[in-house]
Structure formats: C-alpha cells, structure tokens
N, CA, C and O of each residue as an XYZ file, in Angstrom:
584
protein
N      95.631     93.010    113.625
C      96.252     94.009    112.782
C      95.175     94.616    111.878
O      94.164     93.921    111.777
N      95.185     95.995    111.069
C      94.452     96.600    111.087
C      94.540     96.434    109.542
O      95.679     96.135    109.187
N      93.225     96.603    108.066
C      93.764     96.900    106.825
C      94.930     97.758    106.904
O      95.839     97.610    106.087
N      94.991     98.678    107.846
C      96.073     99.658    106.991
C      97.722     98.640    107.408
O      98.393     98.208    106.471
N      98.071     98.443    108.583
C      99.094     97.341    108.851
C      99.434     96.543    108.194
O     100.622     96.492    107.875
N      98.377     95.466    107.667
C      98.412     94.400    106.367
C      98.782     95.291    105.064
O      99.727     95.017    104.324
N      98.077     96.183    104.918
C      99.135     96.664    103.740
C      99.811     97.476    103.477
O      99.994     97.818    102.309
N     100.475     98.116    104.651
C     101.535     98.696    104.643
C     102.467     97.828    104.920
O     103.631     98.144    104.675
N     102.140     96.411    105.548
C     103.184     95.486    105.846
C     103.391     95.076    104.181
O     104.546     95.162    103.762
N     102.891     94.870    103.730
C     103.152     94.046    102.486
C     103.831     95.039    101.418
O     104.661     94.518    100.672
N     103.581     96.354    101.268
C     104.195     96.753    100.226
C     105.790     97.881    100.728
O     106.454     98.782    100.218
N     105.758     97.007    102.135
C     107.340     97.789    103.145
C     106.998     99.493    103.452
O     107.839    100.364    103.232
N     106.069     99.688    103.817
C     105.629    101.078    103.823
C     106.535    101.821    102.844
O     107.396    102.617    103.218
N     106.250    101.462    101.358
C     106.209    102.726    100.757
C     104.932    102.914    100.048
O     104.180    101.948     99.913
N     104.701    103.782     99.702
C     104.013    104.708     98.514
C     103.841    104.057     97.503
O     104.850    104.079     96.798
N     102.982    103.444     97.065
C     102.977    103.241     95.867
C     102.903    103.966     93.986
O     103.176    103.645     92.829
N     102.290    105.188     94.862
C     102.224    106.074     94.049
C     103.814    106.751     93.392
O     104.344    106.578     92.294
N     104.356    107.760     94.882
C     105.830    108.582     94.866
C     106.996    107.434     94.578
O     107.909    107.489     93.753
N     106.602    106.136     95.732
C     107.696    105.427     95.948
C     108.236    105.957     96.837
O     109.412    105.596     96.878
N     107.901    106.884     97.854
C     108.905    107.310     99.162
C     107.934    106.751    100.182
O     106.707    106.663    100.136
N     108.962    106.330    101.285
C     108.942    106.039    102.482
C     107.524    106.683    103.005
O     107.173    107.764    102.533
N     106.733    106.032    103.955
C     105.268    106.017    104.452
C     105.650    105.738    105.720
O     105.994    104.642    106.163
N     105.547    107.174    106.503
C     106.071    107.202    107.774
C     104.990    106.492    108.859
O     103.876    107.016    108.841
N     105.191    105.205    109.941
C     103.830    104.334    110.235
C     103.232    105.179    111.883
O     102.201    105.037    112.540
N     104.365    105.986    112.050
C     103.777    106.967    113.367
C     103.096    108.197    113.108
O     102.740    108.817    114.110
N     102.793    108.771    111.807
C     102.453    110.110    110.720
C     101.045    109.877    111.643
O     100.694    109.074    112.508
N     100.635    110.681    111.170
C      98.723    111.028    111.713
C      98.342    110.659    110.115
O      99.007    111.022    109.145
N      97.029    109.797    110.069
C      96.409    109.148    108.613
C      95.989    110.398    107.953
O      96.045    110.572    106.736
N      95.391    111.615    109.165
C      95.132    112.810    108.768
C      96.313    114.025    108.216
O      96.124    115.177    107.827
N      97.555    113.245    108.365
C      98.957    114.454    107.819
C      98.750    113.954    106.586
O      98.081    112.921    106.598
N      99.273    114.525    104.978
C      99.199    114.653    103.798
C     100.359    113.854    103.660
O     100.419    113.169    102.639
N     101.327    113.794    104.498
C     102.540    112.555    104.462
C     102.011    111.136    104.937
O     102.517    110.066    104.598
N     100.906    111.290    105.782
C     100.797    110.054    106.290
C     100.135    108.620    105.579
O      99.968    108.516    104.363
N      99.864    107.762    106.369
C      99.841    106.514    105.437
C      97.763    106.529    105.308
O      96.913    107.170    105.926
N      97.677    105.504    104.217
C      96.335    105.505    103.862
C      96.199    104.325    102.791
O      97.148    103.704    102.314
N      94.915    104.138    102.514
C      95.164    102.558    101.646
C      94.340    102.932    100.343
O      93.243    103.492    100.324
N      94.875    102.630     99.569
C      94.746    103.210     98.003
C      93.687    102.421     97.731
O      94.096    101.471     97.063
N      92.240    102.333     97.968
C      91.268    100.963     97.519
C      90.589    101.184     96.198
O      89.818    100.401     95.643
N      90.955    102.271     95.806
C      89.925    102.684     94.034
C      91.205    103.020     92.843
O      92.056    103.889     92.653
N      90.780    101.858     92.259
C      91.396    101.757     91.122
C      90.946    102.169     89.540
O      90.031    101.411     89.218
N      91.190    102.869     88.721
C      90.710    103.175     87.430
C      90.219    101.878     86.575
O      89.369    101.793     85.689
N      90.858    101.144     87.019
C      90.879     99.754     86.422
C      90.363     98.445     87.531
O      90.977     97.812     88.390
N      89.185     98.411     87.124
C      88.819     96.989     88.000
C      88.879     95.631     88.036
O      88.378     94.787     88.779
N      89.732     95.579     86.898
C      90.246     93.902     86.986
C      92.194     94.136     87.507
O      93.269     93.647     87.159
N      91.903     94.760     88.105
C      93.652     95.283     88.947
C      93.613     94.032     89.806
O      92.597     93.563     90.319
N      94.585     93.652     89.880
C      94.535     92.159     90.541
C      95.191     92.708     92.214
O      94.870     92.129     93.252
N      95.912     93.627     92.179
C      95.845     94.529     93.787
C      94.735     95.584     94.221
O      94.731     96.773     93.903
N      93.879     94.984     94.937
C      92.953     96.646     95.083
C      93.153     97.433     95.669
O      92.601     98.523     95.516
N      94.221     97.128     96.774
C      94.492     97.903     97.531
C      96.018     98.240     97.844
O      96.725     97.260     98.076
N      96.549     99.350     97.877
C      97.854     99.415     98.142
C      98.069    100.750     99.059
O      97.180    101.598     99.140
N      99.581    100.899     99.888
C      99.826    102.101    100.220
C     100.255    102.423     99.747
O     101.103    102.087     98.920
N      99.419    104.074    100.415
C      99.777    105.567     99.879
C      99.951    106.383    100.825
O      99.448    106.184    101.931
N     100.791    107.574    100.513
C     100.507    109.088    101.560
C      99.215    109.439    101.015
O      98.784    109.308     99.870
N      98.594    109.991    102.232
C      97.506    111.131    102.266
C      97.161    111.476    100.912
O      96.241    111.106    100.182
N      98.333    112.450    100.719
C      98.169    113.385     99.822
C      98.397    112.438     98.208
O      97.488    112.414     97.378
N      99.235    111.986     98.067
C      99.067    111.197     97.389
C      97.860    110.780     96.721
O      97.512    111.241     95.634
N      97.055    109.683     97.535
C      95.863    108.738     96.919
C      94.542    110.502     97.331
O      93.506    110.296     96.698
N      94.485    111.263     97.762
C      93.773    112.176     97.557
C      94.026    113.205     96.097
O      93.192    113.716     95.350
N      95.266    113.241     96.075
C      95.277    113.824     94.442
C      95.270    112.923     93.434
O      95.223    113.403     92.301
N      95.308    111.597     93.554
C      94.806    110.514     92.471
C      93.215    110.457     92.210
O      92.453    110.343     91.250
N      93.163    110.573     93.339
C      91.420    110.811     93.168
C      90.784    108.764     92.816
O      90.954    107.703     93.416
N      90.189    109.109     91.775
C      89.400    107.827     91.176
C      89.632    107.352     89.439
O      88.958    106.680     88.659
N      90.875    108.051     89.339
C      91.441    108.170     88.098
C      92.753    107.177     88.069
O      93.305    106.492     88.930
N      92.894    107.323     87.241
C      94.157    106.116     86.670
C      95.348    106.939     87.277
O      95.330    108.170     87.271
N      96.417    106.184     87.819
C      97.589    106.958     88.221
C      98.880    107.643     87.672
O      99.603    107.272     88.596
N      99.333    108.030     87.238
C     100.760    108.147     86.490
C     101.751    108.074     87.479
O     101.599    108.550     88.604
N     103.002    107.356     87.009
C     103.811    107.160     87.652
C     105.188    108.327     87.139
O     105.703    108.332     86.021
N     105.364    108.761     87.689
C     106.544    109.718     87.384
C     108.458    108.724     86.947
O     109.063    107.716     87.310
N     108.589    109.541     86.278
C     110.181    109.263     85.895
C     110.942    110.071     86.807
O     110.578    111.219     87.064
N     111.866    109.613     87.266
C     112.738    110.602     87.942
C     113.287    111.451     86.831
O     113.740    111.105     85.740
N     113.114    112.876     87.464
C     114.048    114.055     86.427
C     115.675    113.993     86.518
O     116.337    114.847     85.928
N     116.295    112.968     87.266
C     117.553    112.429     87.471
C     118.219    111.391     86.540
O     119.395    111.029     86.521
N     116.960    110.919     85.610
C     117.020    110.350     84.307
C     117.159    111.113     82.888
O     116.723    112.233     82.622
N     117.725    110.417     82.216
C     117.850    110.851     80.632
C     117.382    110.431     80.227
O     118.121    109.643     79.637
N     115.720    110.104     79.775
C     115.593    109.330     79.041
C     114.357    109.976     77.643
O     113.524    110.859     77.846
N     114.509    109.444     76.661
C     113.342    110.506     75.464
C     112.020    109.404     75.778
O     112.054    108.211     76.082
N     111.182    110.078     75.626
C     109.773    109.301     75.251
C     109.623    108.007     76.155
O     109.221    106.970     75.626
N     109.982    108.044     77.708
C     109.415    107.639     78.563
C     107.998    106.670     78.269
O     106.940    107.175     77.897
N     108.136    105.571     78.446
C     107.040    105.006     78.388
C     105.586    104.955     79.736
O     105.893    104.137     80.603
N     104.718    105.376     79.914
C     103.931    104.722     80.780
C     104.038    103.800     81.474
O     104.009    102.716     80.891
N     104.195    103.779     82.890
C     104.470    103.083     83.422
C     103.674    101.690     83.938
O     103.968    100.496     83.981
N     102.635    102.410     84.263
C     100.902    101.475     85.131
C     100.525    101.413     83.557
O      99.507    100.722     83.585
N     100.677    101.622     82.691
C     100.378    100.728     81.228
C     101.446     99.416     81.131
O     101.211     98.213     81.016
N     102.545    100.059     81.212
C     103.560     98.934     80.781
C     103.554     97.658     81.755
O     103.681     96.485     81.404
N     103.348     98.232     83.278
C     102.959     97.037     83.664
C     101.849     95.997     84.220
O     101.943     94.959     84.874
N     100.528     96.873     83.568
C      99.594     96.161     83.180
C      99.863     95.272     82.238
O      99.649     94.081     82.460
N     100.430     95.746     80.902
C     100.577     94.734     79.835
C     101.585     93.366     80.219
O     101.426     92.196     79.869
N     102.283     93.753     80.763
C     103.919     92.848     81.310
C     103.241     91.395     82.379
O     103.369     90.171     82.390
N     102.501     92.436     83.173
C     101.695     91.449     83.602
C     100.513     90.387     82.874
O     100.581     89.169     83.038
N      99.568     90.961     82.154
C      98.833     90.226     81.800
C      99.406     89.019     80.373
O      99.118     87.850     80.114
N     100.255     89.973     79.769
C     100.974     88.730     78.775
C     101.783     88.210     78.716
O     101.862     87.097     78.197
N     103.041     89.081     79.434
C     104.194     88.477     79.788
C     105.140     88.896     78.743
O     104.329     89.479     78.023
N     106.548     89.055     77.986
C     106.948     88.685     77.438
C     108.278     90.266     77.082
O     109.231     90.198     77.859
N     108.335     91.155     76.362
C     109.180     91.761     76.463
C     108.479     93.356     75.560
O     107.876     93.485     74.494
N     108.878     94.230     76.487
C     108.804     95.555     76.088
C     109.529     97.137     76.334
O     109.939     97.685     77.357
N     109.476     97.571     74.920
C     110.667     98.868     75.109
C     110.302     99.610     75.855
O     109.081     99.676     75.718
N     110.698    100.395     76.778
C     110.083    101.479     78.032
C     110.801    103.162     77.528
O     110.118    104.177     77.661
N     112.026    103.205     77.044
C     112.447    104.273     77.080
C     114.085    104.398     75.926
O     114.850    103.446     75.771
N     114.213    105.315     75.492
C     115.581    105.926     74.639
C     116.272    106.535     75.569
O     115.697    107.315     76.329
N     117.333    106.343     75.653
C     118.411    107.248     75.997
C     119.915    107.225     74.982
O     120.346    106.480     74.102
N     120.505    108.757     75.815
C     121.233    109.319     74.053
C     122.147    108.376     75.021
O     122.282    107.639     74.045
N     122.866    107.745     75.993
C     123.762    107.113     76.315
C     123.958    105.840     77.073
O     123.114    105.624     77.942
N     124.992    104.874     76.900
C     124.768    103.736     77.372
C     124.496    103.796     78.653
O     123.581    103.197     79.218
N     125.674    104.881     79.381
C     125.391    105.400     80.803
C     123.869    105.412     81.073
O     123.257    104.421     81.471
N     123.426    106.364     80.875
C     121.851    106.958     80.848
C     121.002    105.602     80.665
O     119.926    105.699     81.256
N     121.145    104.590     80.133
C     120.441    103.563     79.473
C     120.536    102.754     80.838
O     119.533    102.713     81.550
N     121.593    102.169     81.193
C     121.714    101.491     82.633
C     121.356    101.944     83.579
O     120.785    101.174     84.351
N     121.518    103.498     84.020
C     120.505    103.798     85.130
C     119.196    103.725     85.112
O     118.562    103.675     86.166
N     118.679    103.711     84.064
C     117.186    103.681     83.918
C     116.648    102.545     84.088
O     115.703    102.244     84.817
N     117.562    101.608     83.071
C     117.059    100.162     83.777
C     117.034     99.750     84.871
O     116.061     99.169     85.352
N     118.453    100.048     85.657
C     118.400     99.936     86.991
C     116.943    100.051     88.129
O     116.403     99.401     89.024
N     116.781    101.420     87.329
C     115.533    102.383     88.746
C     114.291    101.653     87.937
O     113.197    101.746     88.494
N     114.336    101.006     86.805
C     112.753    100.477     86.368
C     112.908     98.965     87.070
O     111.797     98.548     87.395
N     114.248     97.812     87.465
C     113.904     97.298     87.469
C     113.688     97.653     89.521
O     113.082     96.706     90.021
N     113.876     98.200     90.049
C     113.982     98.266     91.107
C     112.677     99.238     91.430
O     112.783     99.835     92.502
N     111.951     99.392     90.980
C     111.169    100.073     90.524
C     109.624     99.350     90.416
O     108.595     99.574     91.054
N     109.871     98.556     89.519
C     109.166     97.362     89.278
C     108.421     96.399     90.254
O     107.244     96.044     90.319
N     109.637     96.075     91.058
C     109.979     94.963     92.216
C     108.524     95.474     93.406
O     107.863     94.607     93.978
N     108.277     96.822     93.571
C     107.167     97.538     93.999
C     105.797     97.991     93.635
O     104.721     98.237     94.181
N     106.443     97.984     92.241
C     105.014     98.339     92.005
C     104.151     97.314     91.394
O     103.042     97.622     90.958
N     104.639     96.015     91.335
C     103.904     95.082     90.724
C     104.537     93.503     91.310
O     104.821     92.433     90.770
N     104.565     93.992     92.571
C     104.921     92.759     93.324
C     104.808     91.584     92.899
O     103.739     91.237     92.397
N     105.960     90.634     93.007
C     105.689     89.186     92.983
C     106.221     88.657     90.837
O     106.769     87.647     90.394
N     105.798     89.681     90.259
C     105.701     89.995     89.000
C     107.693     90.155     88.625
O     108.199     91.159     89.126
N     108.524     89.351     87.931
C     109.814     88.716     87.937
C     110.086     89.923     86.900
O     109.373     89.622     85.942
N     110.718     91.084     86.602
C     110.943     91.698     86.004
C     112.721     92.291     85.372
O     113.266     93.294     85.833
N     113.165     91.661     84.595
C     114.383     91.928     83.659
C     114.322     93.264     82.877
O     113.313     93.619     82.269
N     115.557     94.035     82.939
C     115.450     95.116     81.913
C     117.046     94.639     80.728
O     117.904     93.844     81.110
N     117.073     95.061     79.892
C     117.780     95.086     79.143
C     118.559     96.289     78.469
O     118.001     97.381     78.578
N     119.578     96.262     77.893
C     120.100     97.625     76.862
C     120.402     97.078     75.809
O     121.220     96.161     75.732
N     119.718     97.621     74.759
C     120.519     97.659     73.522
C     120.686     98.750     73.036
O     120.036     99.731     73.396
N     121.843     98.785     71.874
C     122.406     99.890     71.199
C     120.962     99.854     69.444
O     120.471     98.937     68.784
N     120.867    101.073     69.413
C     120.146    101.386     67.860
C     119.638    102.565     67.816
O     118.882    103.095     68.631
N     120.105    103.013     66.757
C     119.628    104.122     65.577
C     120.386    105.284     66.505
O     119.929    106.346     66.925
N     121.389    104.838     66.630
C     122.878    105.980     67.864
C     122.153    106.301     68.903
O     122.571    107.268     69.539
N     121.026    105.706     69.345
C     120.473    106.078     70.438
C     120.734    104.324     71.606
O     121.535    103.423     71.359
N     119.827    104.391     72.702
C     120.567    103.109     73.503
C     119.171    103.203     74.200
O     118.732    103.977     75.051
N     118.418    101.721     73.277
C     117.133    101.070     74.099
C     116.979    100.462     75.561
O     117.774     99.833     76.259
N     115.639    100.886     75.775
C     115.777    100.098     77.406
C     114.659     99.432     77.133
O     113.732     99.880     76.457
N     114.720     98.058     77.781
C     113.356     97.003     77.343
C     113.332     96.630     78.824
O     114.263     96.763     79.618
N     111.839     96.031     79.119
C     111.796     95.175     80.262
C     111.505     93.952     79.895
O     111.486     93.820     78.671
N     111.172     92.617     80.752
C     110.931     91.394     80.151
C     110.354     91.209     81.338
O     110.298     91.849     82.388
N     109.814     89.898     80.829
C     109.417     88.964     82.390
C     108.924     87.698     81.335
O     108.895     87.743     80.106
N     108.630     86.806     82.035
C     108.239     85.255     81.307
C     106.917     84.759     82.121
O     106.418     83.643     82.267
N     106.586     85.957     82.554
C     104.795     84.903     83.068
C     104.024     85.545     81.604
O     104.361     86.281     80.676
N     102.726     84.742     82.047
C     102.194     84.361     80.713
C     100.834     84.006     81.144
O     100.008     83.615     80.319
C-alpha cells in the first residue's frame, strides 16, 4: 500500500482541511483529488501527514491552516479551530469555542465541533458542552488527556 492509501485509510478519505469526502478513483492531478498534507506550520504537530484534496493542501501552501465554521451556524466570535485543538491536545482540560444568541444554535454547534473534532484530531476524546450566560448560550469543549 502506498503513503497516500495509509493515509487516506486512516483519516476515512476525508479532507482534512474542507472535511469533504476525498474521492480514491479522482486523478492526484484533479484539484478534487486526494494528496497527503506533509508540511505543517507547526513542527512539533504530532500528525505530519494527513489527507487532502489537491486544491486544498495547494492553497494551504506552508502556512498554518484555518479551519472554516460552517455558515449554517450561528455562532459570534468563533474560536480558532487548529489553535483550540492544539491547546486541547497538549493540556487537556476545558475550553470556550463559541457564543450563540440560542440554545438551539448552541447545540448544533457543539454537535458539528464535536463531530468535527473526532477528525481532525484523531484518537484525541473530545466533549462539548452548553451553558446559558450573559443571555447569550456558551459552547465549551473538554477532553481529560493531560
């Protein structure tokens, strides 16, 4: 099996970047197709390598990644994502990710962060939470490694 097989097997052919589906019959040369993310902004990244589309890890370049929020969310002041779970990972313990004006809005978000999560930082046990404050409705993540 080939690097790209091994890690497209491991991260279920998606994207690590979009999070969409990484089609495994695509040409490596289509802008949809699959490719292996090996340069990281950060070199103590404990994954060096992950899949990506084409186009994808070519417009990341050699720079740090941002992870997008879905615009299907409500949420204010979005936290960073590849920050938050750098930190989650390396210390473990619990952090706010995002406001939303509703409890509704508050549970989907947790939902798609913790499912969300489960991918982009494999292996890494990730809880979200809601609480109610300041008439707005917190979203936290957790985890207990350490």
């Amino acid at each position: 099996m080939s690097l790209l097989e091994d890690v497209a097997e491991r991260d279920g052919w998606r994207c690590w970047v979009c999070d969409e589906p990484v089609d495994a019959g695509m040409s490596v040369n289509d802008p949809r197709g699959p490719s292996v993310d090996s340069r990281t902004a950060d070199k103590k990244a404990k994954v060096t390598e992950r899949l990506a589309h084409r186009a994808c890890n070519t417009r990341k370049g050699a720079v740090k990644v941002v992870i997008a929020w879905p615009d299907r969310l409500h949420v204010v002041e979005p936290a960073p994502l590849i920050t938050v779970a750098e930190r989650l990972e390396r210390k473990g313990g619990r952090e706010l990710v995002a406001r939303c004006p509703s409890e509704k809005d508050a549970r989907e978000a947790a939902d798609w962060l913790v499912d969300r999560f489960s991918r982009l930082v494999p292996g890494l046990p990730v809880t979200a939470s809601v609480d109610a404050g300041g008439g707005q409705f917190l979203v936290a993540l957790a985890t207990s490694r350490r």
